[in-house]
C-alpha positions in Angstrom: 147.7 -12.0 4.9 144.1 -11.2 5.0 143.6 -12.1 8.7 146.4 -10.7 9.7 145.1 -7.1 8.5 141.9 -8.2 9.8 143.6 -8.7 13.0 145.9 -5.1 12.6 141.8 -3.4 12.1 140.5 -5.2 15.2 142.6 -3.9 17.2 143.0 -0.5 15.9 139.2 -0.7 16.7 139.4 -2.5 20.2 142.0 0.9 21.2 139.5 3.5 20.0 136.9 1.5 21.6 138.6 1.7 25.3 139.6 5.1 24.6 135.8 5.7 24.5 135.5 3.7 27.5 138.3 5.4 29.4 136.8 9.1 28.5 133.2 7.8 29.8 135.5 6.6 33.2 137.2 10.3 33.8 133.4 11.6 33.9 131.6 9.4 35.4 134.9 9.4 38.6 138.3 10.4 39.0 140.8 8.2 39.6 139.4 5.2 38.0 141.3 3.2 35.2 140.8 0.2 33.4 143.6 -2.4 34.3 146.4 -4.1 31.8 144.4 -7.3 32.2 141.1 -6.3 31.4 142.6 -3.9 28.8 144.8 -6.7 26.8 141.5 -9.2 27.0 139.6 -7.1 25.3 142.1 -6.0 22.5 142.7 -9.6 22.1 138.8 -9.7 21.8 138.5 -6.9 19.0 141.7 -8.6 16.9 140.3 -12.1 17.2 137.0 -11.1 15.7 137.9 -8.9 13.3 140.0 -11.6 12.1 137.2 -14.0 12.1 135.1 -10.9 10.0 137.6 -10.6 7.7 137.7 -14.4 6.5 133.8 -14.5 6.2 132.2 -11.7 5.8 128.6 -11.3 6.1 125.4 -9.6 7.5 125.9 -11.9 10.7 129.9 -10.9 10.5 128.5 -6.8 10.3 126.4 -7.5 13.9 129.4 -9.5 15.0 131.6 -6.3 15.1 128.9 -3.4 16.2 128.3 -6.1 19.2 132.3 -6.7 19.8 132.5 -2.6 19.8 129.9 -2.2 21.9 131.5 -5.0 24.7 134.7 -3.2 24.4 132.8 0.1 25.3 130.6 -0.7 28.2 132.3 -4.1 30.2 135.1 -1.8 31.9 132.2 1.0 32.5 130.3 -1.6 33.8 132.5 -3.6 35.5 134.5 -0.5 37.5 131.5 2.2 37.8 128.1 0.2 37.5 126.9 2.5 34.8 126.4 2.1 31.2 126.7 4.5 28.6 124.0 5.3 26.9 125.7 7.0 23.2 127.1 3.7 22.4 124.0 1.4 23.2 121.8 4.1 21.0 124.3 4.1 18.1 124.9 0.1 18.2 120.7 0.3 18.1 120.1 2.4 15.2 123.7 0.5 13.6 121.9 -3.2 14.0 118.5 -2.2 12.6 119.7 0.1 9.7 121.5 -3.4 8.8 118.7 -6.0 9.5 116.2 -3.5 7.9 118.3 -3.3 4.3 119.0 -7.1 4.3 115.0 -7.5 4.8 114.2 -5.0 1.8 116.7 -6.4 -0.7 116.1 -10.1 0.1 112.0 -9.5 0.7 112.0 -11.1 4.2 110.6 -7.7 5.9 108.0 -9.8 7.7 110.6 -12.4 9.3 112.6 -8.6 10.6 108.9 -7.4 11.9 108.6 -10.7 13.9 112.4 -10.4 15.2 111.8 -6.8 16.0 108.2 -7.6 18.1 110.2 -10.3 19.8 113.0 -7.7 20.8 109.9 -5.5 22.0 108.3 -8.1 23.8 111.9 -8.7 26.0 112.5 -5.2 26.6 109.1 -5.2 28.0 109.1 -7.9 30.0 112.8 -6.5 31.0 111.0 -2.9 31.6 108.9 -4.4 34.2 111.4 -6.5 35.9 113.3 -3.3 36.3 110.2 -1.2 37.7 109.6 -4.4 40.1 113.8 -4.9 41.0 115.7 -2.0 40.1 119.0 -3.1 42.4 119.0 -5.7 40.5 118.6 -4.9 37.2 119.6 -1.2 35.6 117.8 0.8 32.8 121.5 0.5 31.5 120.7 -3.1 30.7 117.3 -3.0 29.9 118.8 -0.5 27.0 121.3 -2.9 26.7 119.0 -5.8 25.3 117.8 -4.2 22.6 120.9 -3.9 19.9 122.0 -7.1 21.3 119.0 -9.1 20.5 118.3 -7.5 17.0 121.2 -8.8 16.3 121.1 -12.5 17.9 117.8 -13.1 16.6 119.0 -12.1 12.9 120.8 -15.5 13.3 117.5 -17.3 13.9 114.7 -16.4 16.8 115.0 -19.2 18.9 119.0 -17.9 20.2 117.2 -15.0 22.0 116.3 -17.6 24.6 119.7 -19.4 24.6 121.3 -16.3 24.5 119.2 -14.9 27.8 119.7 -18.4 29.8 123.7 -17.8 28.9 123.8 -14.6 30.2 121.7 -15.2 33.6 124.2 -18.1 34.6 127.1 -16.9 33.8 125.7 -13.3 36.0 124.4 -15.7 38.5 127.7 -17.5 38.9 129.5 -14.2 38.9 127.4 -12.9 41.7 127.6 -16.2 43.7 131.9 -15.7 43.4 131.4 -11.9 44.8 128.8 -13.2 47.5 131.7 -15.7 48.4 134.4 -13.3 48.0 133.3 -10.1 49.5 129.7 -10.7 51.0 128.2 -8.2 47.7 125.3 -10.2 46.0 124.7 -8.0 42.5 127.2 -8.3 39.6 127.3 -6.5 37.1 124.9 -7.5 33.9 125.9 -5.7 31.7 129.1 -8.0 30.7 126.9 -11.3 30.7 124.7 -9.6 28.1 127.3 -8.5 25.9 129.6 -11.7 26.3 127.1 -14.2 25.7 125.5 -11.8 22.5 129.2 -12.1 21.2 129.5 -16.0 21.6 126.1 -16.8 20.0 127.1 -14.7 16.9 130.8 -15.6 17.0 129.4 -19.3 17.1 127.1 -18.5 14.1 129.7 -16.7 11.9 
């Protein structure tokens, strides 16, 4: 019964989450909409892990969900429009390190959430430059991007960042090599790979 209203609650969720996405689409261009498929995956996604909250719930569990909103949000945008929104990033930000920084005060482990946050500054850095250096290639969408997403991998233990970044560069690297063969277009989207692969490190760690 109680992953079955977990299940209900995910995917209430996932449908306010792609009505968010779907407003951001009519802004950023007419005409655009977000197909059955993609749609149904991504409810299936939000049910699925809100499920998977609901029988074990915990600080990881919390991150789990702000991540899953967040993927429902911004894959179609960037997917359809290249673009990522920047609201949902921001609030999935200050969500993840409102959490990590009350688990830290009530369980005195401040100094292990200072190290987590340096190492998220350190990437975004590294990231900053990359983008300055490449910017087809990589977006200040995604360089936003990283930052929620690896508070909240790294509150599972430091060492996922880097498992978590090599998931997400071959699975965007495959995906590009697919569109190179398909339609001659060498950059997909990195955005999704970021997101997917910060949802199946914490789904993995629930």
């Amino acid at each position: 019964m109680g992953a079955l209203l977990g299940t209900f609650v995910g995917v209430v969720l996932a449908l306010l989450s792609l009505r968010w996405s779907r407003a951001y689409l009519v802004t950023i261009q007419s005409g655009i909409t977000i197909s059955p498929w993609l749609s149904f995956g991504l409810i299936m996604v939000g049910g699925t892990t809100s499920a998977l909250i609901w029988a074990s719930f915990s600080v990881t569990s919390a991150l789990l969900g702000i991540v899953t909103c967040l993927l429902i949000v911004q894959t179609p945008l960037d997917l359809l429009v290249r673009r990522l929104a920047r609201w949902p990033t921001l609030l999935a930000l200050l969500a993840v390190s409102v959490i990590r920084i009350l688990e830290a005060a009530s369980d005195a482990r401040l100094r292990e959430v200072i190290t987590q946050f340096a190492a998220t500054a350190a990437l975004l850095a590294i990231l900053t430059v990359f983008y300055r250096l490449s910017p087809q290639s990589l977006g200040w969408g995604d360089v936003l991007l990283v930052a929620p997403l690896s508070i909240a991998v790294t509150s599972v233990r430091s060492s996922l960042i880097i498992i978590w970044m090599l998931t997400a560069s071959s699975s965007a690297a495959l995906h590009g090599l697919v569109l190179w063969r398909r339609s001659g277009s060498r950059h997909a989207p990195f955005g999704p790979h970021l997101l997917g692969a910060a949802w199946l490190v914490l789904v993995l760690s629930v």
